[in-house]
C-alpha positions as CSV (number, residue, x, y, z in Angstrom):
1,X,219.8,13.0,-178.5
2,X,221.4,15.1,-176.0
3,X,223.6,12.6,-173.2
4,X,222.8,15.3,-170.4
5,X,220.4,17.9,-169.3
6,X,217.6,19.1,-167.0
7,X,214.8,16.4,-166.3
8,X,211.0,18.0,-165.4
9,X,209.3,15.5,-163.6
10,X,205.5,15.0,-164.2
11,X,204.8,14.5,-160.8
12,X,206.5,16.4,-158.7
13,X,205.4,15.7,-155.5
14,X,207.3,12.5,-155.6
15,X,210.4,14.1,-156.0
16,X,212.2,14.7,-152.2
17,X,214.2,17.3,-153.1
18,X,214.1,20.9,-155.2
19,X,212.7,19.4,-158.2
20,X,213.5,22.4,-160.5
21,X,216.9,21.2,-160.2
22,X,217.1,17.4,-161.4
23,X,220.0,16.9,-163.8
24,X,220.8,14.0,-166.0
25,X,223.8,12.7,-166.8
26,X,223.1,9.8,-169.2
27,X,220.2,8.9,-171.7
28,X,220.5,5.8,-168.9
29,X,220.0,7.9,-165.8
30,X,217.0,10.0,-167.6
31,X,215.1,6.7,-168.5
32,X,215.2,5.7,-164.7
33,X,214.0,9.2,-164.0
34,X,211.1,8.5,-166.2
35,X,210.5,5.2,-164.8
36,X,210.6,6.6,-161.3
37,X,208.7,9.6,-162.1
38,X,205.8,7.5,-163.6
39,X,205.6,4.2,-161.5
40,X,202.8,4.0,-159.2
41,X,204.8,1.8,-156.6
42,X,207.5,4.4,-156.2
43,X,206.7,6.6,-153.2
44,X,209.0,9.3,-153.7
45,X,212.8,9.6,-155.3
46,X,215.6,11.8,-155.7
47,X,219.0,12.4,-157.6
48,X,222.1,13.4,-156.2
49,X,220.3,14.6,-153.1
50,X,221.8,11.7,-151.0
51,X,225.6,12.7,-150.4
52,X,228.2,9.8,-148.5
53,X,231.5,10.9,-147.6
54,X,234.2,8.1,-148.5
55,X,238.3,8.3,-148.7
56,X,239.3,7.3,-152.4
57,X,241.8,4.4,-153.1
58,X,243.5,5.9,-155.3
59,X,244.2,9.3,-153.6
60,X,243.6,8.6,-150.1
61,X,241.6,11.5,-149.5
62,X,238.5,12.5,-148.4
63,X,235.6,13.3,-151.2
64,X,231.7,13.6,-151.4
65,X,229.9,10.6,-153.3
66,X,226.9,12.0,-155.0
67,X,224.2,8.5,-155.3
68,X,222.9,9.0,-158.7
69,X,219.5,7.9,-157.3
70,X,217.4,7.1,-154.1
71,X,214.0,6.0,-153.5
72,X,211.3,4.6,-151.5
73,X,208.7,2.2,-152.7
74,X,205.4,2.3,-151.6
75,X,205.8,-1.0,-149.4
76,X,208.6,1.1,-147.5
77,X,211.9,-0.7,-148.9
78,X,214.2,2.3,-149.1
79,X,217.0,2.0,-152.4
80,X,220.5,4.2,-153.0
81,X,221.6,3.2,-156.5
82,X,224.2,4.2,-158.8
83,X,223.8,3.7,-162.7
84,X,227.4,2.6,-164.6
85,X,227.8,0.8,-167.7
86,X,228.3,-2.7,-167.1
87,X,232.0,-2.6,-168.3
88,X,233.0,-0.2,-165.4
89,X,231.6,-2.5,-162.9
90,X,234.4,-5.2,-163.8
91,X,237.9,-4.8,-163.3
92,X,240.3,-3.3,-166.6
93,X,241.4,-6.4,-168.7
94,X,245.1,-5.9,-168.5
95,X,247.1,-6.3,-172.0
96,X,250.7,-7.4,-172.5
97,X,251.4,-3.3,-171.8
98,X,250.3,-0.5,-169.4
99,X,248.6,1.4,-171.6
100,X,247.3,5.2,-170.5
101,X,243.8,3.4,-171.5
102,X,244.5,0.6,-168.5
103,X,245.6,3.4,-166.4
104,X,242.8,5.0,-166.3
105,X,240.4,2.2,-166.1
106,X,242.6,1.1,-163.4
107,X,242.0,4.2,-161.6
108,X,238.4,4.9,-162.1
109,X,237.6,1.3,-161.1
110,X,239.4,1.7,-157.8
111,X,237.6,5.2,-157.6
112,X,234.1,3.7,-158.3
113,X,234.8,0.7,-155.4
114,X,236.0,2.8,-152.9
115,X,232.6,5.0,-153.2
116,X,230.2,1.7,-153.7
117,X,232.1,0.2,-150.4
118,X,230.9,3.8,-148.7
119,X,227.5,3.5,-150.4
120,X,227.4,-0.2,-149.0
121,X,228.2,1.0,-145.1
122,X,225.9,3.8,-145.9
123,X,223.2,1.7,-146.7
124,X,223.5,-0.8,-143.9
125,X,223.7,2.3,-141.7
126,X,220.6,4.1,-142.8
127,X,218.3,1.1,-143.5
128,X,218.2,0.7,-147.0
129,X,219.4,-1.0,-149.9
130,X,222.4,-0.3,-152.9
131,X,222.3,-1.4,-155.8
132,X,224.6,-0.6,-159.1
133,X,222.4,-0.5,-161.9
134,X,223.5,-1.4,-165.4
135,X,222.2,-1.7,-168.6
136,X,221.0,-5.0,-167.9
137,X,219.1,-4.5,-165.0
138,X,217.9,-1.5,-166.1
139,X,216.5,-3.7,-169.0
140,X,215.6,-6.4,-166.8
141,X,213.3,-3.6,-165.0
142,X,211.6,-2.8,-168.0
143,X,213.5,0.9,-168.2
144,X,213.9,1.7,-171.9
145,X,217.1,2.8,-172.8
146,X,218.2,4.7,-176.2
């Protein structure tokens, strides 16, 4: 089973956005597609329409968060959400050494708070809701996932 590729959503009128381009970037982040695409109380959706700027921890600089997802139910509550294992929503367990491995955790971690802290101004800003959506909750929402 491919991990990426081009989703075709059955109804395409729901999609805000050019819906010829809809890329996925996980088996995860095409099941919510799916689930998205297909659920009756889901107004409309996108993916990686919805840019925030935010300045990294770990570099200081400026960059362009692409929100895996956003969408609007049909009772109006508006959603930005981001899809991560649960594992990269927890801080590295350190070991008796700096390992590359912890590094690099270490680093993506701080990467991935500095956006969701952007994503969480965003939010507040614009009048919606973010959410970081893991394999639990995707579960939890009844999303099946390979």
């Amino acid at each position: 089973m491919a991990y990426s590729g081009k989703f075709v959503p059955i109804n395409k009128k729901k999609y805000k956005g050019d819906y010829t381009k809809i890329v996925y970037r996980s088996t995860w982040e095409n099941a919510a597609f799916k689930w998205l695409d297909n659920n009756p109380d889901i107004k409309y959706w996108n993916s990686e329409e919805v840019i925030i700027p935010y300045i990294c921890a770990t570099d200081r600089k400026r960059h362009r968060y692409f929100v895996d997802l956003y969408f609007e139910n049909t009772k109006g509550k508006k959603f930005i959400i981001e899809i991560k294992p649960n594992k990269e929503t927890k801080p590295p367990k350190k070991g008796a050494r700096r390992t590359k491995k912890f590094i690099r955790e270490s680093m993506t971690y701080a990467k991935n708070q500095s956006k969701w802290a952007a994503a969480t101004e965003f939010a507040l800003d614009n009048g919606c809701e973010f959410y970081v959506w893991d394999e639990f909750v995707l579960k939890s929402l009844g999303i099946k996932i390979m």
